[in-house]
C-alpha positions as CSV (number, residue, x, y, z in Angstrom):
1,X,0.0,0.0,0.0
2,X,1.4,3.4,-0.8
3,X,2.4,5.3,2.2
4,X,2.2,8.9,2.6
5,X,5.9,9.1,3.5
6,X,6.4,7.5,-0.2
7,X,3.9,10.2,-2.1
8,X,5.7,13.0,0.3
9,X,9.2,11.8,-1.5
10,X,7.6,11.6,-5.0
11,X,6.0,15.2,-4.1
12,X,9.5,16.9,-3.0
13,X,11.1,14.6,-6.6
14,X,8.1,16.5,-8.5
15,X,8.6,20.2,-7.2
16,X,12.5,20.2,-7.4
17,X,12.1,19.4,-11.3
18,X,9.5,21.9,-11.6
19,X,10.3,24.6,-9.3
20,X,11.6,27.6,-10.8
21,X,12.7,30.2,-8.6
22,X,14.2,32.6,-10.3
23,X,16.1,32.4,-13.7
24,X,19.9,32.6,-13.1
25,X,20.3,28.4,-12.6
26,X,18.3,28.5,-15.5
27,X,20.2,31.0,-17.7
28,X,23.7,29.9,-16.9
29,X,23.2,26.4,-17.6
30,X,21.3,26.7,-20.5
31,X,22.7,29.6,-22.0
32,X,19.9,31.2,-22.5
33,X,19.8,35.3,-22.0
34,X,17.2,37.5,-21.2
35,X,17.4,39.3,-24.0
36,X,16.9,35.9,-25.8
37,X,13.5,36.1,-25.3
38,X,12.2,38.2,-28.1
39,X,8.7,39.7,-28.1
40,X,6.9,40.8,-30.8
41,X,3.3,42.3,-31.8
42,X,0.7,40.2,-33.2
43,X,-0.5,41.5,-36.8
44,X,-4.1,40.9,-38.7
45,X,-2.9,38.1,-41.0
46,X,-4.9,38.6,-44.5
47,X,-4.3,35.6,-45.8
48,X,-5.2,31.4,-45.0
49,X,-3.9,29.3,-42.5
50,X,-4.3,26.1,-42.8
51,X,-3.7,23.0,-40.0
52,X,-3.0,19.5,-40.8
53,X,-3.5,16.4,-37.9
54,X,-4.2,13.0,-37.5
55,X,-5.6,10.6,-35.8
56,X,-6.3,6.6,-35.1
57,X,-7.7,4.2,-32.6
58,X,-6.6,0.5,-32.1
59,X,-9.6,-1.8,-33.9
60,X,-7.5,-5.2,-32.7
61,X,-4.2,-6.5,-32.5
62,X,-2.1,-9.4,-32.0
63,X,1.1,-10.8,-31.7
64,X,2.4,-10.3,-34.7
65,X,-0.3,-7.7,-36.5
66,X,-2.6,-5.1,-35.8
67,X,-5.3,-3.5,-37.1
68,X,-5.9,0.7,-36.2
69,X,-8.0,3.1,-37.7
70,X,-6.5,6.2,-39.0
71,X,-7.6,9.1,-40.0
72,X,-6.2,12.7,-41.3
73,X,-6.8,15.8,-43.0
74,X,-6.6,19.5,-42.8
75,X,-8.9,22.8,-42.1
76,X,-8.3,26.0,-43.9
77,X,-9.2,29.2,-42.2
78,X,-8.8,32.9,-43.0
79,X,-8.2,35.2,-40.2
80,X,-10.7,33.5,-37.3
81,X,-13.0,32.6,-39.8
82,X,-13.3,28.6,-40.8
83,X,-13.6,28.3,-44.3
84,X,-13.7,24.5,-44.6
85,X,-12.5,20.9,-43.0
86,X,-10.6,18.5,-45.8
87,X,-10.2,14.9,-44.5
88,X,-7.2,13.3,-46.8
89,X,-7.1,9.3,-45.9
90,X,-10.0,7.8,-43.3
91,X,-9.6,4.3,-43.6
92,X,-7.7,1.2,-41.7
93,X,-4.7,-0.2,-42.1
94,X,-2.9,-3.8,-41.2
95,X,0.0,-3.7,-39.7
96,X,1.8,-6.5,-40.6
97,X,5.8,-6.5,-41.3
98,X,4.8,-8.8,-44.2
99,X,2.5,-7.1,-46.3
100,X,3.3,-3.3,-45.3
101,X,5.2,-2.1,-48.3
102,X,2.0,-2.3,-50.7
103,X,0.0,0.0,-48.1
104,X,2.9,2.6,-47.9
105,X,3.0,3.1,-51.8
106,X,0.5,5.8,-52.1
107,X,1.0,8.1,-49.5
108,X,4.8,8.1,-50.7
109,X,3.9,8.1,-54.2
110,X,1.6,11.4,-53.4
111,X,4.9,12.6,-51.5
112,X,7.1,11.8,-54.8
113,X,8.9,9.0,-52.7
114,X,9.1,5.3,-54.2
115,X,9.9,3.3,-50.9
116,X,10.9,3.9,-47.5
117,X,13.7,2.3,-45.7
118,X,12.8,0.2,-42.3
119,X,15.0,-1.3,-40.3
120,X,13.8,-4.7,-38.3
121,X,14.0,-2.2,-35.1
122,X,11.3,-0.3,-37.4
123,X,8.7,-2.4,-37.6
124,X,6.5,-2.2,-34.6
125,X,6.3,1.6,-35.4
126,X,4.4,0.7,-38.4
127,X,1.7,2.1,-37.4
128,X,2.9,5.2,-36.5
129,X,4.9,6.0,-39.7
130,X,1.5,5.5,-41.7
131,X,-0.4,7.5,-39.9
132,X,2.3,10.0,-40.1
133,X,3.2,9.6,-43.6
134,X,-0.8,10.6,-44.3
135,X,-0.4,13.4,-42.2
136,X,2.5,14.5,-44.4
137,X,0.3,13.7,-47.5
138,X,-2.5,16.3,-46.0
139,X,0.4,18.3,-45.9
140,X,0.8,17.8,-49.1
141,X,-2.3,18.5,-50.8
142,X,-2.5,21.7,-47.9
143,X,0.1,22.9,-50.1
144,X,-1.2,22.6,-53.3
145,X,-4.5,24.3,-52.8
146,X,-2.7,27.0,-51.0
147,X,-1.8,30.2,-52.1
148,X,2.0,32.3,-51.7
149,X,2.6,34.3,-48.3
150,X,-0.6,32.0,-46.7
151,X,0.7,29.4,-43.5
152,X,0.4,26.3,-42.9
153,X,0.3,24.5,-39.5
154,X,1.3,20.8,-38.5
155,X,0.5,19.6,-35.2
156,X,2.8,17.6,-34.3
157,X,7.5,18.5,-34.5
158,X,9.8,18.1,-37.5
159,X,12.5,16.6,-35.4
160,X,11.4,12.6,-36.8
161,X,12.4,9.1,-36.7
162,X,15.0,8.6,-39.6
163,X,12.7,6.4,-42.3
164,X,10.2,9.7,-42.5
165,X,12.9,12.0,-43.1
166,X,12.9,12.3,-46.7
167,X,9.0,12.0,-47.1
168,X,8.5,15.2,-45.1
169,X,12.0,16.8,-46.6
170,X,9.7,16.8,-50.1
171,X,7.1,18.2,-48.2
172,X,9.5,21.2,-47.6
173,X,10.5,21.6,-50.9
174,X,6.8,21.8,-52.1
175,X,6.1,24.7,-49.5
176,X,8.9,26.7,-50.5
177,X,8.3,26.8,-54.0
178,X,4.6,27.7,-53.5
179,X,5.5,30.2,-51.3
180,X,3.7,29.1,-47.8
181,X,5.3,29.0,-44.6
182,X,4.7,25.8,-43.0
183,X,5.4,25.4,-39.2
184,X,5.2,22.8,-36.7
185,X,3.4,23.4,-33.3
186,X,4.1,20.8,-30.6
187,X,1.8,20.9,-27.5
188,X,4.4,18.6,-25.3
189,X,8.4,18.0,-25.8
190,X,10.9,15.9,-24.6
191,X,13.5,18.7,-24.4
192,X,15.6,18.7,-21.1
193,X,18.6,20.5,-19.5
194,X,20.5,20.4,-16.2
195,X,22.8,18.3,-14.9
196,X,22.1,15.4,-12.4
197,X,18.2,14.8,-12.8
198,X,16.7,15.8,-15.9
199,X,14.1,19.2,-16.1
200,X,11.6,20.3,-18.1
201,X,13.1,22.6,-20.7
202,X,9.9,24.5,-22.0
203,X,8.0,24.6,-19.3
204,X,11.1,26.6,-17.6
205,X,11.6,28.7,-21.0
206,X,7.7,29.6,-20.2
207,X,8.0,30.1,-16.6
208,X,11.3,32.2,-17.3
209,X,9.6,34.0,-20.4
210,X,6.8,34.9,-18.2
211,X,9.0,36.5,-15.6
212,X,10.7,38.6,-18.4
213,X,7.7,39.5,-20.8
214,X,4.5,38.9,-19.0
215,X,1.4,40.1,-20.9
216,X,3.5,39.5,-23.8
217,X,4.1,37.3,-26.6
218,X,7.5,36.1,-27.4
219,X,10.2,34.0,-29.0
220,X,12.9,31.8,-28.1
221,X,15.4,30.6,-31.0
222,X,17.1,26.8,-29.3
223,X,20.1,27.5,-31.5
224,X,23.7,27.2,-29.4
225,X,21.8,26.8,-26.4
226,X,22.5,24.0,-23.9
227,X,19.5,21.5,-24.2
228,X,18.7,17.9,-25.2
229,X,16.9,18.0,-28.7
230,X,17.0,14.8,-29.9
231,X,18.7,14.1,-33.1
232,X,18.3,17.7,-34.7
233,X,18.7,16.3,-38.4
234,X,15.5,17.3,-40.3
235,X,16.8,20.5,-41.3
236,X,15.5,24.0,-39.3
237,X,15.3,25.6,-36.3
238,X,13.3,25.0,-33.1
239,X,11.6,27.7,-31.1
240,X,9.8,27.5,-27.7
241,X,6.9,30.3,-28.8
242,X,4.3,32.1,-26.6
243,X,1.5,33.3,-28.9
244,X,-0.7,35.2,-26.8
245,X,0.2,37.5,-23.3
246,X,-2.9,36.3,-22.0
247,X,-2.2,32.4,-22.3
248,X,-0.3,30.2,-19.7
249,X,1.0,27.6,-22.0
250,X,4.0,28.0,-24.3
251,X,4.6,25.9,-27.5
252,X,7.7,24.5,-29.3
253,X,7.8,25.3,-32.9
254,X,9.9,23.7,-35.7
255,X,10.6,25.6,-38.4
256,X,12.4,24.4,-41.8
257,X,15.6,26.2,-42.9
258,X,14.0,28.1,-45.8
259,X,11.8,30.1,-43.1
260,X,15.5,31.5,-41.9
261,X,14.6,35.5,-41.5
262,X,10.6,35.3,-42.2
263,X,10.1,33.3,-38.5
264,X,8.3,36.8,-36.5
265,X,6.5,37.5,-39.4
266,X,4.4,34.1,-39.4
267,X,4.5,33.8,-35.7
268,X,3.2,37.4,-35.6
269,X,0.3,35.8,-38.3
270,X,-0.6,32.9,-36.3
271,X,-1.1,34.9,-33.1
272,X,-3.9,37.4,-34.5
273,X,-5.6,33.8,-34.7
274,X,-4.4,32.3,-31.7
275,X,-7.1,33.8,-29.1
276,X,-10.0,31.8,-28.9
277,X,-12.1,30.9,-25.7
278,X,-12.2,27.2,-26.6
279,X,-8.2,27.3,-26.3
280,X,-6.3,30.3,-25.7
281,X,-2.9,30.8,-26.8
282,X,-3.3,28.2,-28.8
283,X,-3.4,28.4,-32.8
284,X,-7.4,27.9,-33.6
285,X,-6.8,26.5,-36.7
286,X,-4.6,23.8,-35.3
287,X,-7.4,23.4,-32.5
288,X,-10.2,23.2,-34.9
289,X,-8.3,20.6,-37.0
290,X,-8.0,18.5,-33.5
291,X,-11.7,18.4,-33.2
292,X,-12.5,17.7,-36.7
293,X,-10.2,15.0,-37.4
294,X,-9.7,13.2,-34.0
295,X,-11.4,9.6,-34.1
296,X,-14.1,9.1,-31.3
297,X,-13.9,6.2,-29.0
298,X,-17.6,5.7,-30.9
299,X,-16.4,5.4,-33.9
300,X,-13.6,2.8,-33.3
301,X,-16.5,0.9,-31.4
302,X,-18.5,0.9,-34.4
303,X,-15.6,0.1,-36.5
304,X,-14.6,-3.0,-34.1
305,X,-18.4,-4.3,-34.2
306,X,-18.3,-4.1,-37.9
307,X,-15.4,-5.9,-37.9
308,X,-16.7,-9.0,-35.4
309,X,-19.5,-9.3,-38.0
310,X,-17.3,-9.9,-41.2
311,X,-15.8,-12.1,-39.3
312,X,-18.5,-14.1,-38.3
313,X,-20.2,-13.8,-41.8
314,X,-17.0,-15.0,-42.8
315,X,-17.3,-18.4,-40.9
316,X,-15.2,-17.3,-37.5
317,X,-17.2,-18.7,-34.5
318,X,-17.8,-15.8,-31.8
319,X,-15.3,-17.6,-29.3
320,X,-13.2,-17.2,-31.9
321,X,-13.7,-14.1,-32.2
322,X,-13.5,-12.8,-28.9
323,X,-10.2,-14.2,-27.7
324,X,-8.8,-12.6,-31.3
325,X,-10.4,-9.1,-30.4
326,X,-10.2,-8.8,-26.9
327,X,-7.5,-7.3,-24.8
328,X,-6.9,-9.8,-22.2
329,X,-6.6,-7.2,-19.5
330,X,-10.6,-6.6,-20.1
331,X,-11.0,-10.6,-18.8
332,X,-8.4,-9.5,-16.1
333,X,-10.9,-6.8,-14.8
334,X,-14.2,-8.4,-15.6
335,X,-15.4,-6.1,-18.6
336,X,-17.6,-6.9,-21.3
337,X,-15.3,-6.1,-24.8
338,X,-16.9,-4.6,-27.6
């Protein structure tokens, strides 16, 4: 049983990674400076933004496949105003090491890639790199129907596993020759500093940003300073952004290396729009492209029931059935699968 002695050590383990008092820890072992932090004005954007996301739900899996349903698309807004909500690929996919490479071939062939490269270690991500290989093909299209000096949001960082490198490296190219900036807005990040136990880098970068700029947005380039970013190989720039004085949260923000120079401008776009009750300081489009896409828990249900039925049709007896589709953990705790 957990003793309170146990959650009072876990308590004092929490606060002294999140505790923050004052800055100058923080700035000398980062190397960050106050006047790192850059604010700037927010500016009535005239032109789109558009949001790409994904989504997907497990329908069933076993030992050695799985079955999810995935989903992805974009919104296109101008100013506050939704204009319209595109959905790209809604469909499942089998996730089986054999049989893969067939499934992959149209979202790279939309992406002007003819393979991608997986390494055995790969393949339980397969999942994953679909559904983010069709987020990169709403991408994609986002592009095509959008016009020079408009923005383009991905919800999600740059900073990817190797295999998806190139797919989204074409994506780059397409935005820069259209014109668009295309960001990447991450609501959580692994990013760390400090020596000893590991702390939270942007939620210190907020807390310190909020000391120095309060009621302000503001900027923070993670070039030359001292913190765990991953691999860093994709190409651009991260930034931990605030996009609204009146919001609590900060963001980090990947930005490819044709953006070098234009970065205030669209972050001065995107917080015009970034003001919302639903969700302040938080890009709307990006928010509206959450809600639009995301996959209810009723719709993998139905999706799942569906299934059981082809499968019975199909000559599969409903014991059968049931120890193929059911997590073992609902017999654990006495639940009745769906």
């Amino acid at each position: 049983m957990l003793s309170d002695l146990r959650l009072s050590l876990v308590a004092e383990l929490i606060r002294d990674h999140i505790l923050l008092d004052g800055i100058d820890r923080y700035c000398q072992e980062t190397g960050v400076k106050s006047s790192d932090f850059i604010p700037f004005e927010p500016i009535e954007f005239e032109g789109d933004i558009l949001a790409a996301d994904g989504s997907n739900v497990s329908v069933c899996g076993w030992s050695v496949a799985a079955i999810n349903l995935i989903r992805s698309g974009y919104v296109v807004y101008q100013g506050q105003r939704w204009k319209r909500t595109v959905i790209t690929f809604d469909d499942i996919f089998f996730a089986d090491p054999a049989i893969y490479a067939d499934q992959f071939a149209p979202p790279l062939k939309r992406l002007g890639q003819d393979q991608i490269d997986l390494k055995e270690e790969d393949l339980e991500r397969l999942s994953t790199y679909f559904r983010e290989l069709q987020e990169y093909a709403s991408l994609n299209d986002a592009i095509s129907v959008a016009k020079p000096g408009d923005i383009i949001l991905y919800d999600g960082s740059f900073d990817v596993f190797e295999p998806l490198r190139a797919a989204l490296s074409s994506v780059f190219r397409r935005a820069e020759e259209r014109g668009v900036a295309l960001l990447a807005v991450a609501k959580s990040s692994s990013l760390y500093w400090g020596e000893g136990i590991s702390l939270p880098f942007m939620y210190h970068t907020n807390q310190a940003g909020s000391m120095l700029l309060p009621n302000s947005p503001w900027y923070l380039n993670l070039k030359d300073k001292r913190v765990n970013r991953g691999p860093g190989k994709w190409g651009g720039e991260s930034f931990i952004v605030r996009f609204t004085g009146r919001s609590d949260h900060a963001f980090r923000v990947d930005v490819p290396g044709y953006l070098a120079g234009q970065v205030e401008e669209a972050l001065a776009g995107i917080s015009s729009c970034s003001t919302s009750a639903e969700c302040p300081g938080y890009p709307h489009a990006l928010f509206r492209a959450h809600r639009d896409i995301k996959i209810t828990d009723n719709e993998g249900a139905s999706v799942r029931m569906r299934l059981k039925d082809k499968l019975y049709r199909d000559g599969l007896s409903p014991r059968q059935i049931a120890v193929l589709m059911q997590d073992y953990h609902d017999i654990l705790e006495m639940r009745q699968g769906i």
